[in-house]
C-alpha positions as a Markdown table, in Angstrom:
| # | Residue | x | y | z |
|---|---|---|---|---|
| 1 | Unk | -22.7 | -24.0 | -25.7 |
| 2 | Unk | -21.1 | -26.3 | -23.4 |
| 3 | Unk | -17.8 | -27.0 | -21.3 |
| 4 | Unk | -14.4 | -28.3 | -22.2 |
| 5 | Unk | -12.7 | -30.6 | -19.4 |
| 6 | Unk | -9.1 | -31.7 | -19.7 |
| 7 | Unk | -7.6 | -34.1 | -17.7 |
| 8 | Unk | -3.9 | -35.2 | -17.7 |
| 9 | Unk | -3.6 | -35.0 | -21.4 |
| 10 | Unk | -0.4 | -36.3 | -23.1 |
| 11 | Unk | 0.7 | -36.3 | -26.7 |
| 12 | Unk | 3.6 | -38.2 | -27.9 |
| 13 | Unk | 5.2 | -38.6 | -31.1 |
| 14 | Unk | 7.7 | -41.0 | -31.4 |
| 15 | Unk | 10.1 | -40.4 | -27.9 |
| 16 | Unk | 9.0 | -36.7 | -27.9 |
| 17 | Unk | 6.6 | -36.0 | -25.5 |
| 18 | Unk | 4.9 | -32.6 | -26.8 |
| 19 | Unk | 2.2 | -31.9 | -24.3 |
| 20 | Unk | 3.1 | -33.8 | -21.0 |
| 21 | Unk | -0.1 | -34.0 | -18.7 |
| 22 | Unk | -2.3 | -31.0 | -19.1 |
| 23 | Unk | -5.5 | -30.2 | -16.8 |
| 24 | Unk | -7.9 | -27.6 | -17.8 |
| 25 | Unk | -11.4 | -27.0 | -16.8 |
| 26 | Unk | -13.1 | -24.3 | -19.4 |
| 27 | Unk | -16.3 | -22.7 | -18.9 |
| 28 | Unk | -19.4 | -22.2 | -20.3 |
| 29 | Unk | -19.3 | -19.3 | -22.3 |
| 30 | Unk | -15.8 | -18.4 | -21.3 |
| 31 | Unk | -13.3 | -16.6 | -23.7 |
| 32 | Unk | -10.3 | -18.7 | -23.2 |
| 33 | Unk | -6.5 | -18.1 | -24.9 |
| 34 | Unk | -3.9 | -20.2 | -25.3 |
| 35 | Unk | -0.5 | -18.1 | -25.2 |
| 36 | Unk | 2.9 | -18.6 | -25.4 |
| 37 | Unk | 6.1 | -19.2 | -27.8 |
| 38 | Unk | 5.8 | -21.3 | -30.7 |
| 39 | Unk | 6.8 | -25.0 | -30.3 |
| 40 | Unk | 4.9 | -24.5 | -26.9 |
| 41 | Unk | 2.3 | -26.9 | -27.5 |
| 42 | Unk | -0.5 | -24.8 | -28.1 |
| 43 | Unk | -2.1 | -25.7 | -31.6 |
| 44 | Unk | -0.9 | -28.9 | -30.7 |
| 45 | Unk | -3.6 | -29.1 | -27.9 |
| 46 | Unk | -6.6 | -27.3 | -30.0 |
| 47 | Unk | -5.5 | -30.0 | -32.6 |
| 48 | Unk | -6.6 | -32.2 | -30.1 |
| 49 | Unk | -9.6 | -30.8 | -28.7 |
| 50 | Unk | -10.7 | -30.6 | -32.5 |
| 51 | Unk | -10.1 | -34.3 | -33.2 |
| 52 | Unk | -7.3 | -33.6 | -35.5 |
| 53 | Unk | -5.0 | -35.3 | -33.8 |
| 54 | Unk | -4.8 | -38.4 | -31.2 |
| 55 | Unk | -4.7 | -38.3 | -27.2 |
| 56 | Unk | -1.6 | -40.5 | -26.4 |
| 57 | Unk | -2.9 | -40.1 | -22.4 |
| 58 | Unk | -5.8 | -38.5 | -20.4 |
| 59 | Unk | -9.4 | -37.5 | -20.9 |
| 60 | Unk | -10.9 | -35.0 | -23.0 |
| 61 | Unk | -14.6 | -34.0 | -22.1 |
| 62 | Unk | -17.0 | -31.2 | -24.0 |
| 63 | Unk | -20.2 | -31.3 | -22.2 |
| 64 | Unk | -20.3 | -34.3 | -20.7 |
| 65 | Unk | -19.5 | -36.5 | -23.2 |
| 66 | Unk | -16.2 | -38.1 | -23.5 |
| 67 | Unk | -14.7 | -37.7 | -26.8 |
| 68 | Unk | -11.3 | -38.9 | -27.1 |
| 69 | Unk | -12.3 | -41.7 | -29.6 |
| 70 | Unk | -15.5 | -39.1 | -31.2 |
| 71 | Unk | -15.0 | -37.7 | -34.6 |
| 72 | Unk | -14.0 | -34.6 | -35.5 |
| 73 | Unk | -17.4 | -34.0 | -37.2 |
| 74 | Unk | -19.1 | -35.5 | -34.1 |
| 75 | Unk | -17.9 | -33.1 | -31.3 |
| 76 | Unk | -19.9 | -30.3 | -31.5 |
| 77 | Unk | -16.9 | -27.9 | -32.6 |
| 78 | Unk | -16.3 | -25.7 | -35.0 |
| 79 | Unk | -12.6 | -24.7 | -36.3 |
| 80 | Unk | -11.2 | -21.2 | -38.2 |
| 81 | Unk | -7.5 | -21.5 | -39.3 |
| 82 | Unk | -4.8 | -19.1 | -40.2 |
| 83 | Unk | -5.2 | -19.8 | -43.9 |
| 84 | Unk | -9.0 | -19.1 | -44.4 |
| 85 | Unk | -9.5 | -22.1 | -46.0 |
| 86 | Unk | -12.1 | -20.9 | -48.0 |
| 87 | Unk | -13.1 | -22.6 | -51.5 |
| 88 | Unk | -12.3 | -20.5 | -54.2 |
| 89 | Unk | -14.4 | -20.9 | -57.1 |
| 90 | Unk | -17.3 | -20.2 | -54.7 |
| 91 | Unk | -19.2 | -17.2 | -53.7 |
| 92 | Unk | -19.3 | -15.9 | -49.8 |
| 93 | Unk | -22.8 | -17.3 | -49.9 |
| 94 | Unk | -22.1 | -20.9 | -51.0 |
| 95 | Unk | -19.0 | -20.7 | -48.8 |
| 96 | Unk | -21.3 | -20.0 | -45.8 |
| 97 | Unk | -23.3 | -22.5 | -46.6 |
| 98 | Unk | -21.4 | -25.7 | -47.9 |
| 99 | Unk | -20.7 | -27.4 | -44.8 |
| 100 | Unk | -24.4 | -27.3 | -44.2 |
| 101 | Unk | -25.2 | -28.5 | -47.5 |
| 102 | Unk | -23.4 | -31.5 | -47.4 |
| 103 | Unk | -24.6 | -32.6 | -43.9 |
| 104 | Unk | -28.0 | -32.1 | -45.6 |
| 105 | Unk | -29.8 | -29.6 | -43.6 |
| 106 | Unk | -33.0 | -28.0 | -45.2 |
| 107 | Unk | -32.4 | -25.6 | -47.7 |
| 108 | Unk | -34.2 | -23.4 | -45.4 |
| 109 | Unk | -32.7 | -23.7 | -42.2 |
| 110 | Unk | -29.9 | -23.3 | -44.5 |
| 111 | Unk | -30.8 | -19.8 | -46.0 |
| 112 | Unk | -32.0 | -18.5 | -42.5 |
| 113 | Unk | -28.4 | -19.5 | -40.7 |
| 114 | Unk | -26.2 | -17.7 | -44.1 |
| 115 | Unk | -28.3 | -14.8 | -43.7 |
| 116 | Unk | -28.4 | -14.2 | -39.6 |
| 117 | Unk | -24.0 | -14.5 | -40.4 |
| 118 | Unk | -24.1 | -12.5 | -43.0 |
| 119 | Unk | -25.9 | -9.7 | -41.2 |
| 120 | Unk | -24.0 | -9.9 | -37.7 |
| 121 | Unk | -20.6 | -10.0 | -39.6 |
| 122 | Unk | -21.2 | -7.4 | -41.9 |
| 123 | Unk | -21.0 | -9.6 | -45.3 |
| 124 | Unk | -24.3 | -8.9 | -46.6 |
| 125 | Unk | -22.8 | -6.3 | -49.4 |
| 126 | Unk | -20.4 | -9.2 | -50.5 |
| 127 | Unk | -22.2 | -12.3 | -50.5 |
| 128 | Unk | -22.0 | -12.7 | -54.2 |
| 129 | Unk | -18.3 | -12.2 | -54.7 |
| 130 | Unk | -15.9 | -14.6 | -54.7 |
| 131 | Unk | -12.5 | -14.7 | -52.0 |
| 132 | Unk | -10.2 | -13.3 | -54.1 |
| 133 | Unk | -12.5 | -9.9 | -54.5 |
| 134 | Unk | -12.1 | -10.0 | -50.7 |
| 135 | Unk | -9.5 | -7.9 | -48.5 |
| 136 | Unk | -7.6 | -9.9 | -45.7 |
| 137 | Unk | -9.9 | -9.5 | -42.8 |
| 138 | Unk | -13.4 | -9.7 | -45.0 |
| 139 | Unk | -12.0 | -13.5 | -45.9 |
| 140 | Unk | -11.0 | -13.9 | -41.7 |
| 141 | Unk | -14.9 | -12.7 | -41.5 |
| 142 | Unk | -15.9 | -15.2 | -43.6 |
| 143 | Unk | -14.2 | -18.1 | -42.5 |
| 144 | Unk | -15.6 | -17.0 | -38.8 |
| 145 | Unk | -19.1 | -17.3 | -40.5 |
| 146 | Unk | -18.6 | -20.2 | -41.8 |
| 147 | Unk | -18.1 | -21.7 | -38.5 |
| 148 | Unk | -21.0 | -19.6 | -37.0 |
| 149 | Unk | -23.4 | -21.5 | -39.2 |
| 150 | Unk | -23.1 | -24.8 | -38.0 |
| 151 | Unk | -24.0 | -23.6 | -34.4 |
| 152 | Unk | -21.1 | -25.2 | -32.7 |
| 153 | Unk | -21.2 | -25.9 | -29.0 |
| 154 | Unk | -17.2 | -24.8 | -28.9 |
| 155 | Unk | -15.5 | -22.3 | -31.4 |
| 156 | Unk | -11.5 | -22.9 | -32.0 |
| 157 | Unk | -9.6 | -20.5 | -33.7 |
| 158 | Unk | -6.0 | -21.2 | -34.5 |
| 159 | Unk | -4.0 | -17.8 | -35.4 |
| 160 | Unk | -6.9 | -16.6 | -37.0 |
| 161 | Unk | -5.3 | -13.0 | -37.2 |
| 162 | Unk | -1.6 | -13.9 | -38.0 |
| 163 | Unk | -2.0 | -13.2 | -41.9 |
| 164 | Unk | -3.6 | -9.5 | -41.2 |
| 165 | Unk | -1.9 | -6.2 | -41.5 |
| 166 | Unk | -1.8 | -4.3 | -37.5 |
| 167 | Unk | -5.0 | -2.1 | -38.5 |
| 168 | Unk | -7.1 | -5.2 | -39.5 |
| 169 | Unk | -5.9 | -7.0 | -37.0 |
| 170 | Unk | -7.0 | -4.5 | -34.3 |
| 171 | Unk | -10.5 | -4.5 | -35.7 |
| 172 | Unk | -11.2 | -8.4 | -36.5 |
| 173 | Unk | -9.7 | -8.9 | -33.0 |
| 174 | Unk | -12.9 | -6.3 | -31.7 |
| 175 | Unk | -15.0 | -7.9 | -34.2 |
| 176 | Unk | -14.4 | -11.8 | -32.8 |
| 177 | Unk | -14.9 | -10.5 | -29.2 |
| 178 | Unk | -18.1 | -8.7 | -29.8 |
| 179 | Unk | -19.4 | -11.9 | -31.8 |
| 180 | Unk | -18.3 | -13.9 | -28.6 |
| 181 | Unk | -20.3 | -11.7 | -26.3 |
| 182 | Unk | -23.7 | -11.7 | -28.7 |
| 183 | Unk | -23.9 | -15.4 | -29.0 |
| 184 | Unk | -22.3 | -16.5 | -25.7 |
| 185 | Unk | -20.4 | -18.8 | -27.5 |
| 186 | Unk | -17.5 | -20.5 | -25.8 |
| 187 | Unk | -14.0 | -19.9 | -27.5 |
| 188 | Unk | -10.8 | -21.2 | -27.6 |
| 189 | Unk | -8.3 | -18.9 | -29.3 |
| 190 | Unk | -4.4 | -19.9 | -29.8 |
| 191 | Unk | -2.1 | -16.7 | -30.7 |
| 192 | Unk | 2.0 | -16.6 | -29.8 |
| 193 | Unk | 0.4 | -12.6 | -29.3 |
| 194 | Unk | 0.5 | -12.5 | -25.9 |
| 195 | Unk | -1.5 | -8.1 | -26.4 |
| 196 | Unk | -4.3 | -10.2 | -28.2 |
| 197 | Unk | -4.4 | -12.6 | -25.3 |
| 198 | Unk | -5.0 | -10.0 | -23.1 |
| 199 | Unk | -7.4 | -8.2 | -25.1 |
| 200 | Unk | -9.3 | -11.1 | -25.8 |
| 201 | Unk | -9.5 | -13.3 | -22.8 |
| 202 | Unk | -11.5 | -14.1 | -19.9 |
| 203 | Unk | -8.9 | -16.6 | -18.9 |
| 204 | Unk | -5.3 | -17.2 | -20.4 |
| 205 | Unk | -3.2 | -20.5 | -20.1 |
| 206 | Unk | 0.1 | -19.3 | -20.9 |
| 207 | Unk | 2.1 | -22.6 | -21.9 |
| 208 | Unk | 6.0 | -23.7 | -21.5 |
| 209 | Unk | 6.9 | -26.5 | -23.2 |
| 210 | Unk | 3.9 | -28.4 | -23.3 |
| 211 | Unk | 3.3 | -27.5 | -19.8 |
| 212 | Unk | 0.6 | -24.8 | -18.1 |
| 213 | Unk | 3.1 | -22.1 | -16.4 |
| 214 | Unk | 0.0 | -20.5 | -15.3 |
| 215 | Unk | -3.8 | -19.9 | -15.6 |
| 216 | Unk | -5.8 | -17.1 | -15.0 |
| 217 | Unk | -7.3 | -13.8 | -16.1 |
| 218 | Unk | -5.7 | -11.3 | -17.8 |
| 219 | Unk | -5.2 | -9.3 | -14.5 |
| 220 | Unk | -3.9 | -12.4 | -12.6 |
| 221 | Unk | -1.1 | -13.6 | -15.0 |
| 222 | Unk | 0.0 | -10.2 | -15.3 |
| 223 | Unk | -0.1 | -8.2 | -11.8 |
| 224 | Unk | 0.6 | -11.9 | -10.3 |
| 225 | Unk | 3.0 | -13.8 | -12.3 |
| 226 | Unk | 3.9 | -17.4 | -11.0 |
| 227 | Unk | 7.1 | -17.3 | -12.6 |
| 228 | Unk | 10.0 | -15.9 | -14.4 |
| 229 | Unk | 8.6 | -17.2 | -17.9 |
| 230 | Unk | 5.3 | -15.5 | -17.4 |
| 231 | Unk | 6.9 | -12.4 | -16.0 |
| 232 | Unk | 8.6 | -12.1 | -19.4 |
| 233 | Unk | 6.3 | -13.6 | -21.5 |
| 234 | Unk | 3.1 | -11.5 | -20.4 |
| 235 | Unk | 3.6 | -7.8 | -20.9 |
| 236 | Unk | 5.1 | -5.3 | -23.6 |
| 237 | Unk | 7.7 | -4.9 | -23.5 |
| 238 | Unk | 8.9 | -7.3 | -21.0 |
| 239 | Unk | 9.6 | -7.1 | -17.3 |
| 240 | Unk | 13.2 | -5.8 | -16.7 |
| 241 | Unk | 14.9 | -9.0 | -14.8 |
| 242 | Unk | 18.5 | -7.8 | -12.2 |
| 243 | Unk | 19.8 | -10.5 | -9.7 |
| 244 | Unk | 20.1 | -9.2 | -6.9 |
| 245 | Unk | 19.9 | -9.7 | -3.1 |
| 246 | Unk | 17.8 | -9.3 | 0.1 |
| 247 | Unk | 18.2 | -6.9 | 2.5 |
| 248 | Unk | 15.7 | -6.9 | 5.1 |
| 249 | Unk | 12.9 | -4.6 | 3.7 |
| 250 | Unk | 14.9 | -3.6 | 0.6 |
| 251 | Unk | 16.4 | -5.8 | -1.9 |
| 252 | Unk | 19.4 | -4.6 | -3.4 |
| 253 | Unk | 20.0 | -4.6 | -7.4 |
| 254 | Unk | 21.9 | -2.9 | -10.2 |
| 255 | Unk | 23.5 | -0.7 | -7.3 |
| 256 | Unk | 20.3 | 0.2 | -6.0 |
| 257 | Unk | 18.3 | -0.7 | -2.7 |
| 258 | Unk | 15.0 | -0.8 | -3.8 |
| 259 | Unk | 12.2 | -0.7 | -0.4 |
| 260 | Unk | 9.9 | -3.7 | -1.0 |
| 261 | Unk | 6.6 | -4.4 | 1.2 |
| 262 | Unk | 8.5 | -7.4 | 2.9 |
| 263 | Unk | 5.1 | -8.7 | 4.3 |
| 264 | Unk | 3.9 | -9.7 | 0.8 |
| 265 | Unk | 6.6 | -11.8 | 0.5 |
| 266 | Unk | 8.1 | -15.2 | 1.6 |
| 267 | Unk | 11.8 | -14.0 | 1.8 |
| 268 | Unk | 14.7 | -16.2 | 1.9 |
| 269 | Unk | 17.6 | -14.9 | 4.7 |
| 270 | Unk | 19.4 | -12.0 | 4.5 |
| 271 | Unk | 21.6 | -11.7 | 2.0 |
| 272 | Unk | 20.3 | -14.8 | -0.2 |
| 273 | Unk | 20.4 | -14.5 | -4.1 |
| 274 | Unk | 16.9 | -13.0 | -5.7 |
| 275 | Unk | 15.7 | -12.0 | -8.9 |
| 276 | Unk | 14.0 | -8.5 | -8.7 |
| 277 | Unk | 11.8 | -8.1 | -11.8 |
| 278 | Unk | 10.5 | -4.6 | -12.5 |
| 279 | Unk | 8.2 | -3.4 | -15.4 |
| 280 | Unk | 9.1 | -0.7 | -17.4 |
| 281 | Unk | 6.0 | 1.5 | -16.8 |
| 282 | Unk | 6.7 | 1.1 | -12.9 |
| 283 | Unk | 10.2 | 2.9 | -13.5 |
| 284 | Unk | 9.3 | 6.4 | -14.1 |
| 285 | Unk | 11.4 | 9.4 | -15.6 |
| 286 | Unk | 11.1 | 12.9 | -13.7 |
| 287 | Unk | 8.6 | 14.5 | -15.2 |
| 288 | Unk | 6.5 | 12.1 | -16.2 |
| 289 | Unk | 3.5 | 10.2 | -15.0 |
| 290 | Unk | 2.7 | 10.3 | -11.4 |
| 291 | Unk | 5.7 | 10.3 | -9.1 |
| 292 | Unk | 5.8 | 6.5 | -6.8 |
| 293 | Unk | 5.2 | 7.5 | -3.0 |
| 294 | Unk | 7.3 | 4.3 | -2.2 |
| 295 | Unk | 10.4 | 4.3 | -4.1 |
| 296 | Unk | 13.9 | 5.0 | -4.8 |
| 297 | Unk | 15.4 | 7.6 | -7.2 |
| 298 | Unk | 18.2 | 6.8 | -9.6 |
| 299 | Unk | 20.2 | 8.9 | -12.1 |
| 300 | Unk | 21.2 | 7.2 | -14.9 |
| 301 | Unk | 22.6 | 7.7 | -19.5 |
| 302 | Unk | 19.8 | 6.8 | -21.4 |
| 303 | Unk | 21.6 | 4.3 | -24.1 |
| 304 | Unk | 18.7 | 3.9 | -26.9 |
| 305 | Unk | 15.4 | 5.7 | -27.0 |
| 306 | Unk | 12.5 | 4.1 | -29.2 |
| 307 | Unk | 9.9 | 6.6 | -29.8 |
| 308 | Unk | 6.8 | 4.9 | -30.6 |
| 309 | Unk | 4.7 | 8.1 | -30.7 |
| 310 | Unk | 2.2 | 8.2 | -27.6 |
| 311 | Unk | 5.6 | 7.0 | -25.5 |
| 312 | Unk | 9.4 | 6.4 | -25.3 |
| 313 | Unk | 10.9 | 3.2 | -24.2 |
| 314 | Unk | 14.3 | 4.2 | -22.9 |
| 315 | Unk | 16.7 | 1.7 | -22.3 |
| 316 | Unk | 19.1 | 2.7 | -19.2 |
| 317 | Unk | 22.7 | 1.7 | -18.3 |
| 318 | Unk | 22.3 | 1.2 | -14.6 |
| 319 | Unk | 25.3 | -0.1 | -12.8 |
| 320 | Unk | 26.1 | -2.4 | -15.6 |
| 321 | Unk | 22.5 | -3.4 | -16.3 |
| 322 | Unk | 20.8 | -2.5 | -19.1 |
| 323 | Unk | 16.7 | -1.8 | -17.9 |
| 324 | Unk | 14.0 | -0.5 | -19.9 |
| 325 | Unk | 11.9 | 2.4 | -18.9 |
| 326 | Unk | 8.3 | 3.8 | -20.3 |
| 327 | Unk | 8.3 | 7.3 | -20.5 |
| 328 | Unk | 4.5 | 9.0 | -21.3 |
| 329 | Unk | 4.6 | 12.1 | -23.4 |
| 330 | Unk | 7.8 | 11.5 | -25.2 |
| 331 | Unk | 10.4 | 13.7 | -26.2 |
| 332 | Unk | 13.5 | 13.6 | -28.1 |
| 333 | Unk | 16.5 | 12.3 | -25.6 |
| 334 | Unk | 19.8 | 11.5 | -27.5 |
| 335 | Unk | 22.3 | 8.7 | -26.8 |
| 336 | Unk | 24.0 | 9.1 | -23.5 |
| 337 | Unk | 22.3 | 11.9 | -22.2 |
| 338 | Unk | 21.7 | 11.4 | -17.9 |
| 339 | Unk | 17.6 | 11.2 | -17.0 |
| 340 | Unk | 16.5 | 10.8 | -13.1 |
| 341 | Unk | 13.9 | 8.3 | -12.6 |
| 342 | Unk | 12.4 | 6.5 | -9.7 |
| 343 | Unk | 11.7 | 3.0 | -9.0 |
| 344 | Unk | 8.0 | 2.2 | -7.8 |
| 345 | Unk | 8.8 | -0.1 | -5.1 |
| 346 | Unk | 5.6 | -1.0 | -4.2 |
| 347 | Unk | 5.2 | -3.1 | -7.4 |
| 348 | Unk | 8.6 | -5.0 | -7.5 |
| 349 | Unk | 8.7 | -8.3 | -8.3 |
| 350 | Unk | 10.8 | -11.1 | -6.6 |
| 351 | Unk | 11.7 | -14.6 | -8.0 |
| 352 | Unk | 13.7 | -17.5 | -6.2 |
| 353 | Unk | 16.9 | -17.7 | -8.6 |
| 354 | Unk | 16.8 | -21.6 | -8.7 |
| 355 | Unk | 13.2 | -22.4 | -9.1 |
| 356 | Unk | 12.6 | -19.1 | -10.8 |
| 357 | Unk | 9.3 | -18.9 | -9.0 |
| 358 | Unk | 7.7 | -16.1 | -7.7 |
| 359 | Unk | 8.2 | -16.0 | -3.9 |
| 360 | Unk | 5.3 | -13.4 | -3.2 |
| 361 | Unk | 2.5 | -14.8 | -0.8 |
């Protein structure tokens, strides 16, 4: 396996400017996931990193070999897509093994790398049929084999679990992880999923419009966002946002004054704007979950309750604001009927209102 070093990649098409200066140092080994909306510039960058599209700007490094100018076929790399892209008229077998065939390794070497796939991925009941006597994620399985065999120094993997149903997707998503782990293989895996991303990853690079907002493990980019766009972006559902002010060791929002560790924070003056950003697991009805030590209570009508079976989102009028809260062990609540809860304050966020940045230490 080997290492993939960006530095100050740019891509431009026309006047646009889609990825504007990128640095990225990936691993050995490493699990890493590109995340964020579409039109972010994601795929755009695997594209380039696979040598399916140009570098306008910068260098692009696996190993230690510079390969902006390096064919696609040259690199080392090994691609699954969204679609499958499997041949149709062929069995799982051939499909395994085409790519290999036409490079002209031994029919041997051939034989032994289809049938060490076959057997880590499961497919050895299916290698005679054909895709279309496939399911969803036995084709996904496929494809992955297919790029197994050519014992790639770098897997990509573009949306490779957009076309499956949620149950599939939960176990090809296991499936990929596991096969990571076995071979050691490094990975680069682009979803606008930002659950798979942090199911999957050793290190996420949640992009913004052809920028990095932020690198980091799946811990870091949530517990520690850099910004408002990561906040909101990482996490389900997304971190309730109030403007609001400071107020010594409290910051005041939605009517409330929430006690915040003020040490953990650079904090403008008194009375400055602030963006207090709270996840909905860290406002907690009465009742349930463990009650925050540090905290403030708060009555308010629960608008709209979405039961999703093992837990309730509620969503709260609070002063004027609407704010979402989890609620473990669910129940039925109707519209409009008054809950207490009770801010956690000891996991506030706070965000400068212009640069939207975090302003903890």
């Amino acid at each position: 396996m080997a290492t993939v070093t960006l530095r100050d990649i740019v891509k431009i098409y026309g006047d646009f400017v889609a990825i504007k200066g990128v640095d990225l140092d990936i691993e050995d080994g490493t699990f890493v996931v590109f995340v964020g909306p579409s039109g972010c510039g994601k795929s755009t960058i695997l594209r380039m990193i696979a040598g399916l599209e140009t570098i306008s700007h910068g260098e692009l490094r696996i190993g230690d070999k510079l390969v902006n100018d390096v064919p696609s076929r040259d690199r080392g790399i090994s691609m699954v897509f969204q679609s499958y892209a499997l041949y149709p008229h062929m069995s799982v077998k051939d499909n395994l093994g085409f790519g290999l065939k036409i490079a002209g390794v031994d029919k041997a070497e051939i034989a032994r790398r289809q049938d060490e796939a076959a057997r880590m991925l499961g497919l050895d009941p299916y290698l005679e049929r054909r895709p279309s006597q496939l399911s969803g994620g036995q084709r996904q399985r496929v494809a992955i084999g297919r790029a197994m065999v050519r014992e790639p120094e770098v897997f990509l993997f573009d949306e490779p679990l957009s076309n499956l149903d949620a149950k599939l997707r939960n176990q090809t998503r296991v499936e990929i992880k596991r096969l990571q782990r076995q071979l050691g293989a490094t990975v680069i895996f682009v979803t606008h999923d930002q659950v798979e991303a942090m199911t999957l990853a050793d290190k996420i690079v949640v992009l913004k419009d052809g920028n990095v907002a932020q690198i980091g493990s799946p811990i870091e980019v949530f517990e520690r966002p850099r910004n408002m766009f990561v906040a909101g972006f990482i996490g389900a559902p997304s971190m309730n946002k109030v403007e609001g002010t400071v107020q010594g060791a409290t910051v005041r929002a939605a009517g409330l004054d929430i006690p915040i560790d003020a040490s953990q924070f650079d904090l403008p003056a008194d009375g400055s704007p602030i963006v207090v950003g709270i996840r909905p697991e860290d406002i907690v009805p009465e009742g349930h979950g463990l009650r925050p030590e540090f905290g403030v209570d708060f009555e308010a009508p629960v608008t709209f309750a979405e039961m999703l079976g093992n837990e309730s989102l509620l969503f709260l009028d609070v002063a004027g604001s609407e704010i979402v809260s989890r609620m473990q062990r669910p129940e039925l609540i109707g519209p409009g009927e008054r809950r207490r809860f009770r801010i956690d304050g000891s996991r506030v966020h706070l965000f400068d209102k212009t640069t939207e940045n975090s302003v903890r230490k």
